[in-house]
NUVEX-931984 format. One line per field, with one value per residue (C-alpha): residue in three letters; residue number from 1; x, y, z. Coordinates in Angstrom, 1 decimal, padded with zeros to 4 digits. Example, Ala and Ser with C-alpha at 12.3 -4.5 7.8 and 13.67 -1.06 7.14 Angstrom:
<nodes>
rest: (ALA;SER)
nr: (1;2)
c1: (012.3;013.7)
c2: (-004.5;-001.1)
c3: (007.8;007.1)
</nodes>
This chain:
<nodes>
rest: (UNK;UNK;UNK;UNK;UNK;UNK;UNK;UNK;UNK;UNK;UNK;UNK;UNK;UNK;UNK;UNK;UNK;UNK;UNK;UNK;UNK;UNK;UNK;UNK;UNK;UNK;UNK;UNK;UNK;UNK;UNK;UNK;UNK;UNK;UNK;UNK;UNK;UNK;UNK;UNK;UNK;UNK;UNK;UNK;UNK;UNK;UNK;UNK;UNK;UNK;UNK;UNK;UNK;UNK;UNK;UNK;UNK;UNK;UNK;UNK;UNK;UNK;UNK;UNK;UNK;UNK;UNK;UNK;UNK;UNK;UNK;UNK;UNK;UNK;UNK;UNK;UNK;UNK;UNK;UNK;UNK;UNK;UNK;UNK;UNK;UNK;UNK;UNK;UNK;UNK;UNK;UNK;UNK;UNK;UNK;UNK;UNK;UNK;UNK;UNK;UNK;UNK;UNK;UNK;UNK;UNK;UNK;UNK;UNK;UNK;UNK;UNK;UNK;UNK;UNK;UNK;UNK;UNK;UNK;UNK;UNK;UNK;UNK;UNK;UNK;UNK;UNK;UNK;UNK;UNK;UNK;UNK;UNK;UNK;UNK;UNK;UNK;UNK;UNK;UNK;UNK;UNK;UNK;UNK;UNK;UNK;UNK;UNK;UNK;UNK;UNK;UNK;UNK;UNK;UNK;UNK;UNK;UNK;UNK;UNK;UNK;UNK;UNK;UNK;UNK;UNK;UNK;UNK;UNK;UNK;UNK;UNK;UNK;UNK;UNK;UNK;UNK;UNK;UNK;UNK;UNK;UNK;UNK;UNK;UNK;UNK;UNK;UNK;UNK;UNK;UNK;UNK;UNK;UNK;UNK;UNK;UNK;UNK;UNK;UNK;UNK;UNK;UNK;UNK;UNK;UNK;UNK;UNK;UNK;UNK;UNK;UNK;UNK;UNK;UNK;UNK;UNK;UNK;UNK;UNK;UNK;UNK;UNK;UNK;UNK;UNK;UNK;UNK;UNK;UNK;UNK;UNK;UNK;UNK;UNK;UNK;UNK;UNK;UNK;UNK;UNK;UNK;UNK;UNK;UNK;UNK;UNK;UNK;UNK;UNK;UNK;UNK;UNK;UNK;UNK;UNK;UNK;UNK;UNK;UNK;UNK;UNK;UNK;UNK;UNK;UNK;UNK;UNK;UNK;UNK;UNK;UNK;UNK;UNK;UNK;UNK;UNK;UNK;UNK;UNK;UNK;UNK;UNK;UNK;UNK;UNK;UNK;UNK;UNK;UNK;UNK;UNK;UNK;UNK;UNK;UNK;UNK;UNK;UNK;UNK;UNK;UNK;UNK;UNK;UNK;UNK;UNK;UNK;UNK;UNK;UNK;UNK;UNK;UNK;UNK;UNK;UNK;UNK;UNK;UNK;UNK;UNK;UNK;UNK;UNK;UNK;UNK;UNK;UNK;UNK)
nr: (1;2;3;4;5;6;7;8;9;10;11;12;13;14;15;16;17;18;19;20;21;22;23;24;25;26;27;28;29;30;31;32;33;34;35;36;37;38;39;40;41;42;43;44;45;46;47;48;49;50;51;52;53;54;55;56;57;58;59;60;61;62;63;64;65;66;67;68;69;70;71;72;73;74;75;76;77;78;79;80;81;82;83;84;85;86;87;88;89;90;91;92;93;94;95;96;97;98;99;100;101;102;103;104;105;106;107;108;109;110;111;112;113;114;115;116;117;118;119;120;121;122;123;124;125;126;127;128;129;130;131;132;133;134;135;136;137;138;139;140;141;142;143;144;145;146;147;148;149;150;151;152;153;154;155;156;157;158;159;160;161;162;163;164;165;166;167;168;169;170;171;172;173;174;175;176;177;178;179;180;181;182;183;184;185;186;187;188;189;190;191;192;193;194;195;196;197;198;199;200;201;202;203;204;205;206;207;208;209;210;211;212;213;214;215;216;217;218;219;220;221;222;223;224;225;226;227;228;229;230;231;232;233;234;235;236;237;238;239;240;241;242;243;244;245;246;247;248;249;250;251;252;253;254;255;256;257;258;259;260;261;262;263;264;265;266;267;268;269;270;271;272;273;274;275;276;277;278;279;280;281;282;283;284;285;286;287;288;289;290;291;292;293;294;295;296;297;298;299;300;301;302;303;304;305;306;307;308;309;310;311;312;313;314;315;316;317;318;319;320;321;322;323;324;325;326;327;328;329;330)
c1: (024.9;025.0;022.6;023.7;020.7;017.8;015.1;012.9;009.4;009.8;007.4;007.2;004.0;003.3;000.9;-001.9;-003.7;-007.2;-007.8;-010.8;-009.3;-006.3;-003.8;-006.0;-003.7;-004.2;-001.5;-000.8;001.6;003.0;005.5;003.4;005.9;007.8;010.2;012.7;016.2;018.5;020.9;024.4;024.1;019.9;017.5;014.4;011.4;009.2;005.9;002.2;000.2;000.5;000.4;001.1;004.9;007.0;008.9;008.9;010.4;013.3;013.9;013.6;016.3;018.8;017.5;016.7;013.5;013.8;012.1;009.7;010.7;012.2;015.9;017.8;021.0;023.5;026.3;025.9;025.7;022.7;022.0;019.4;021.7;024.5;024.4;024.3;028.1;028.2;025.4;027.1;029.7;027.8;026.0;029.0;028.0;024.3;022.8;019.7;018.5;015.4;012.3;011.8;015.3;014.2;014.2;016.8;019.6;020.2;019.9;022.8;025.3;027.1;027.1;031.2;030.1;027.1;028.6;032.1;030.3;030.2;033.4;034.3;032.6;033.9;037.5;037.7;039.2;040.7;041.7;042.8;041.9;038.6;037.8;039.0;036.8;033.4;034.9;034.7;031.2;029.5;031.1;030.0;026.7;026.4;027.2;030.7;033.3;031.4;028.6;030.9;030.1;026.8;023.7;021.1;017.9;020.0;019.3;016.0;014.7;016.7;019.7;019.2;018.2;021.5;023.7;021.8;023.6;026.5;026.2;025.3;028.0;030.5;031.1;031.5;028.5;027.3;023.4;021.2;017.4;016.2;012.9;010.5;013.6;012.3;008.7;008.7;010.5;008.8;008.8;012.0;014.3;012.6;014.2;017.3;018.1;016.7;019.2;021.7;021.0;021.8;024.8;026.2;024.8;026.9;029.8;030.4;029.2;025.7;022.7;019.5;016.0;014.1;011.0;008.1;004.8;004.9;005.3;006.3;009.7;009.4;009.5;012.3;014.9;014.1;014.9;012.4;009.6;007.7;004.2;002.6;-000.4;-000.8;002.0;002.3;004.3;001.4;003.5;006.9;008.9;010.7;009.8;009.0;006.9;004.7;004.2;002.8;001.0;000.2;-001.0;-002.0;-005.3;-004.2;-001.1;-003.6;-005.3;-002.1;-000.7;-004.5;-004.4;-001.5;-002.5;-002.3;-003.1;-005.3;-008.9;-010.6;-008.6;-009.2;-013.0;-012.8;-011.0;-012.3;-011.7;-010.9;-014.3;-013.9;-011.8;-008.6;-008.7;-007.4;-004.3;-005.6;-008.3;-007.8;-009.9;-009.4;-008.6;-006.8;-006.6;-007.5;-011.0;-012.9;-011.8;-011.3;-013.1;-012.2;-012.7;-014.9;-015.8;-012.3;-010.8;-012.7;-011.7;-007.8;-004.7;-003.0;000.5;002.8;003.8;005.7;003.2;005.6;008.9;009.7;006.7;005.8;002.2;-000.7;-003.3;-006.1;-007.0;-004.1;-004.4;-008.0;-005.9;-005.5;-009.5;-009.5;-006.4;-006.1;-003.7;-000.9)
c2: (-041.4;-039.9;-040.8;-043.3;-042.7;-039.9;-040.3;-037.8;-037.7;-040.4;-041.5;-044.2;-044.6;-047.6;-047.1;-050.0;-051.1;-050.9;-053.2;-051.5;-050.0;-049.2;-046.9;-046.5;-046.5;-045.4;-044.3;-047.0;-044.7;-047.2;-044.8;-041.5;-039.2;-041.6;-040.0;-040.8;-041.3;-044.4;-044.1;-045.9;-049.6;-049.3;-051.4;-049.6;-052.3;-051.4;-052.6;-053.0;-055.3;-056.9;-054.1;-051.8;-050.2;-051.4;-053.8;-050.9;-048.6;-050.7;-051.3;-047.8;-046.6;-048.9;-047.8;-051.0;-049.6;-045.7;-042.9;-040.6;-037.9;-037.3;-037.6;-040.4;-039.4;-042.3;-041.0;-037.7;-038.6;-038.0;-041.3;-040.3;-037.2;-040.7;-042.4;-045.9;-046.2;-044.7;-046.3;-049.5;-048.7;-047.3;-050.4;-051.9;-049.6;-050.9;-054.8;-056.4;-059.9;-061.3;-062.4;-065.9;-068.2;-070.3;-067.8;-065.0;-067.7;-069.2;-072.3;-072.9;-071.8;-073.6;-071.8;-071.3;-069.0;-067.3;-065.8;-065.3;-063.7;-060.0;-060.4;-060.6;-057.8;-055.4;-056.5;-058.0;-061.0;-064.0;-067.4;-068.9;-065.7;-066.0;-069.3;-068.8;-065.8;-067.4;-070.5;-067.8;-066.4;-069.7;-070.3;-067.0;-067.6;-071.4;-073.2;-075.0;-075.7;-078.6;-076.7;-075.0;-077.1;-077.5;-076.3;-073.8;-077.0;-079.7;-077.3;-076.4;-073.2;-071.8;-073.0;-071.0;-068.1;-068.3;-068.9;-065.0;-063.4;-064.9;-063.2;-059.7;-059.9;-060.5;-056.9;-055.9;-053.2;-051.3;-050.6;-054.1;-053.9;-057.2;-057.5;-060.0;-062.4;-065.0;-065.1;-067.7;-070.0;-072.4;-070.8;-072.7;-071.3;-067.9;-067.4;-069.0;-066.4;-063.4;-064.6;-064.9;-061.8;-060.0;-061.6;-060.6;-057.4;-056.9;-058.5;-056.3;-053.2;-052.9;-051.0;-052.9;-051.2;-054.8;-055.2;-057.1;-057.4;-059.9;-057.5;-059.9;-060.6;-056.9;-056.3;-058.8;-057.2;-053.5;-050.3;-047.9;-049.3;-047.4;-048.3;-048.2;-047.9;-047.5;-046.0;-043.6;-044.1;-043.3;-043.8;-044.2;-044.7;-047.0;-050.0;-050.4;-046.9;-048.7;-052.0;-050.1;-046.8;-046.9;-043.4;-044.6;-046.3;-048.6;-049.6;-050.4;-053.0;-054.8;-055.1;-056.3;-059.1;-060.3;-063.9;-064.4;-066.8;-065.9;-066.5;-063.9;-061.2;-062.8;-062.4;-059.0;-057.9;-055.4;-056.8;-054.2;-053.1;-053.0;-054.1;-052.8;-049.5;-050.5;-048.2;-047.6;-045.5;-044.9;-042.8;-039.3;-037.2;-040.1;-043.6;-044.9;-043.3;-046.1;-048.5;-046.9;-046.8;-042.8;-041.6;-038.4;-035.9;-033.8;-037.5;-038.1;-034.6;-033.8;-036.1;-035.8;-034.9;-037.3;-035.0;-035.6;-036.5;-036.1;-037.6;-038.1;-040.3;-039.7;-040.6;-039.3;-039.1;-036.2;-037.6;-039.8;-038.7;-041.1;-044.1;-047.2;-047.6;-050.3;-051.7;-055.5;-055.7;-058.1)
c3: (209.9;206.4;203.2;201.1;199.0;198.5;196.2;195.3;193.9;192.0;189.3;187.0;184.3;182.4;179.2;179.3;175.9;176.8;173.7;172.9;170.1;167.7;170.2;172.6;176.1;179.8;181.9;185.0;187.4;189.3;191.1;192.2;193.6;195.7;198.5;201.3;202.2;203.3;205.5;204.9;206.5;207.8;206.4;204.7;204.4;201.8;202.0;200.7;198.7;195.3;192.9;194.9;193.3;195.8;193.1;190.6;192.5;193.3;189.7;188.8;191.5;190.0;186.8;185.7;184.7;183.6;185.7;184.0;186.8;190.0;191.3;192.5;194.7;195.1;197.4;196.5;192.5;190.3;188.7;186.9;184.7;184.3;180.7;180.5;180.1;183.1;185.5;184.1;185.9;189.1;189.3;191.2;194.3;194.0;193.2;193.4;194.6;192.9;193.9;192.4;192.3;189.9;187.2;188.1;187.4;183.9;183.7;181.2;183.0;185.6;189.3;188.9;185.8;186.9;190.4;188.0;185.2;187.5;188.2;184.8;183.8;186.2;186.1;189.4;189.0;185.9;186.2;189.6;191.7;189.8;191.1;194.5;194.6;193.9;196.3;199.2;198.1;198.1;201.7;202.6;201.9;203.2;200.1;199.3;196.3;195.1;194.4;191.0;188.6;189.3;187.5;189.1;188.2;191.1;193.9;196.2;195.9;199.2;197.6;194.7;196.8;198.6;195.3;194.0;197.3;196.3;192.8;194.4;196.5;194.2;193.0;196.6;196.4;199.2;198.7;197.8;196.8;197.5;196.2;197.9;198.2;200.6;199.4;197.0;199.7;202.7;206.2;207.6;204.8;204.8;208.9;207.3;204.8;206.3;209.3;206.2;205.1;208.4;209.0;205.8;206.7;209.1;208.1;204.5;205.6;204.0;202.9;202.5;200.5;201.4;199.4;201.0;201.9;205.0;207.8;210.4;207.7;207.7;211.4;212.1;209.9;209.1;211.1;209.1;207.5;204.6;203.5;200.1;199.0;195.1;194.1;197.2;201.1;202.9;206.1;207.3;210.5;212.4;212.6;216.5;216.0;212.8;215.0;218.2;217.2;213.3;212.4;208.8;208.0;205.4;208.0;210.7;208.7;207.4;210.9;211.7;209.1;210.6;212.0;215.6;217.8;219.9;218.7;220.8;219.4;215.6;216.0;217.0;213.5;211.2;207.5;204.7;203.4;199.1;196.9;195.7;193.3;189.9;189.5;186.2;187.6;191.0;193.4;193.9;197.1;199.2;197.2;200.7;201.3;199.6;202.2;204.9;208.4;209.4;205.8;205.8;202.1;202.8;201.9;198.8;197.4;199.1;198.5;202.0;202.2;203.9;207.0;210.2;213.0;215.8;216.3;212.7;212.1;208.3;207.3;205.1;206.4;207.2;210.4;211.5;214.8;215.5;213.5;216.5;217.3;215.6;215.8;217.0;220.1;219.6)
</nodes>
C-alpha cells in the first residue's frame, strides 16, 4: 500500500496580542513539527484535547491555513512549492468536512446549489447532468430529491451533517480531513454517520485524516491512531496497539477517562494532576512532565523524540517502557 500523503515537520505559529501593550505579540505554535504518513484508503485518527492542533493541522495540509515550515507530499506532489492557481486545482484530490453543520453551510443558498456550486467550479457538470448529479449525492448519503430546494435552517443537525458529505463528495476527491465531524451531533446520529462515513469509504475508494478527540469514535473507525499533545504526536500506532498497551503517558490517561461501566474500576482511576499548559508558554523538556505520573528531571529538561518502541509503535516518551501501571483495564 503506497502513501497518499507525507507530511513532514510541520509547523504552524499564530502571533497572540498580549494586550499589554502597542505590538506586543507571543508566538502560539500550534503545529510543532508535526510528522507522519497516510496510506491510500486507511483512516488516520487524530486525536487529543481542545487546543491541542489537531484542527490546525488539518487546515494547514489542505493549505487552508498556510504553513510556516515543513513539507506536505500529496501523491508525490509538493503542495506546499504549488501557487494558489494551482492548489485550487489540487484541491479536487483533497476536501474537508466541518465540524459544526450549522455554520459550514450558507444559509442562503438552497441545498441543489450548495452541493452544485463544486461542481461548477471544477467543470464537472451544467444543467440537467448538474441536477442529476447532486440527485445521486443526496441518495448516496441518505437524503432524497426533495431535499433540493430546500434550505440548510429546515433540517436537524445530522441532516446537515449528511448534506456536507454530499458537498465533499461531489468533486470526486480521494483524501477527506474531517474535522470533529460528528461532535456537535447527539449519540444516535454520531453511530449513524460514522457508519455513513465507512460505507462511503469503501464504496469511492477513500482516504480519511479523521480529527477527533472521543477515542471510542476514534477506535471504531481508524486503523492508525496519532495522539497530540500541544502541538506535537506524542504517539502513534494502530489503533488495536493504542487501545491495549499505550506506551505514552498522556495516551494512558485519555483511554483512562474513557467512562466505563463498571464502578470498581472508575474508583480506581488516577485523574490528570494540573492543568493544561497554555501553548503560549508551554513547559520545557517534554510538555507532558507537569502532569505526568513517571515524569523524572531528564523530562523537565529533554524533549523526547517520537521513536519506534517495537513493532512500528511511535511514541515520545523517555520512559515509555513503565507506561500501563496505571492504566484502567477495560
Amino acid at each position: 500500500m503506497t502513501n497518499l500523503l507525507d507530511v513532514r515537520n510541520l509547523r504552524k505559529t499564530f502571533q497572540v496580542s498580549t494586550g499589554a501593550m502597542a505590538g506586543s505579540h507571543l508566538a502560539l505554535k500550534a503545529v510543532d513539527g508535526v510528522s507522519f504518513s497516510l496510506r491510500a484508503g486507511e483512516t488516520l485518527g487524530l486525536v487529543g484535547e481542545s487546543g491541542c492542533g489537531k484542527s490546525t493541522t488539518g487546515k494547514t495540509i489542505l493549505r487552508l491555513l498556510e504553513p510556516d515550515d515543513g513539507e506536505i507530499h500529496f501523491d508525490g506532489e509538493d503542495l506546499v512549492a504549488l501557487s494558489p492557481k494551482q492548489m485550487r486545482s489540487r484541491r479536487r484530490d483533497m476536501q474537508m468536512i466541518f465540524q459544526d453543520p450549522y455554520s459550514s453551510l450558507n444559509p442562503r443558498m438552497q441545498i441543489a446549489d450548495i452541493i452544485g456550486e463544486p461542481l461548477i467550479i471544477h467543470g464537472l457538470a451544467k444543467g440537467r447532468e448538474l441536477r442529476q448529479e447532486v440527485v445521486r449525492l443526496l441518495e448516496t448519503v441518505g437524503l432524497g430529491p426533495a431535499c433540493l430546494d430546500r434550505y440548510p435552517h429546515e433540517f436537524s443537525g445530522g441532516q446537515r451533517q449528511r448534506i456536507g458529505i454530499a458537498r465533499a463528495l461531489a468533486v470526486k476527491p480521494r483524501l477527506i480531513v474531517a474535522d470533529e465531524p460528528v461532535s456537535a451531533l447527539d449519540l444516535s446520529i454520531q453511530a449513524q454517520v460514522v457508519n455513513l462515513m465507512q460505507d462511503i469509504q469503501q464504496q469511492f475508494e477513500l482516504t480519511y485524516l479523521f480529527i477527533a478527540h472521543d477515542l471510542s469514535i476514534i477506535e471504531h473507525i481508524s486503523d492508525r491512531v496519532a495522539v497530540m499533545y500541544l502541538g506535537r504526536i506524542v504517539e502513534l500506532t494502530l489503533a488495536d496497539q493504542l487501545y491495549k498497551n499505550p506506551r505514552h503517558p498522556y495516551s494512558e490517561a485519555l483511554l483512562n477517562a474513557v467512562p466505563i461501566p463498571d464502578p470498581h474500576a472508575r474508583r480506581q482511576k488516577r485523574p490528570l494532576s494540573g492543568e493544561i499548559p497554555s501553548p503560549l508558554n508551554p513547559p520545557s523538556g517534554c510538555h507532558f512532565h507537569p502532569r505526568c505520573p513517571y515524569a523524572r528531571e531528564l523530562c523537565q529538561h529533554q524533549s523526547p523524540e517520537l521513536l519506534d518502541k517495537g513493532g512500528g509503535h511511535l511514541a515520545a516518551c523517555h520512559f515509555s517502557e513503565e507506561v500501563g501501571r496505571y492504566r484502567i483495564p477495560r
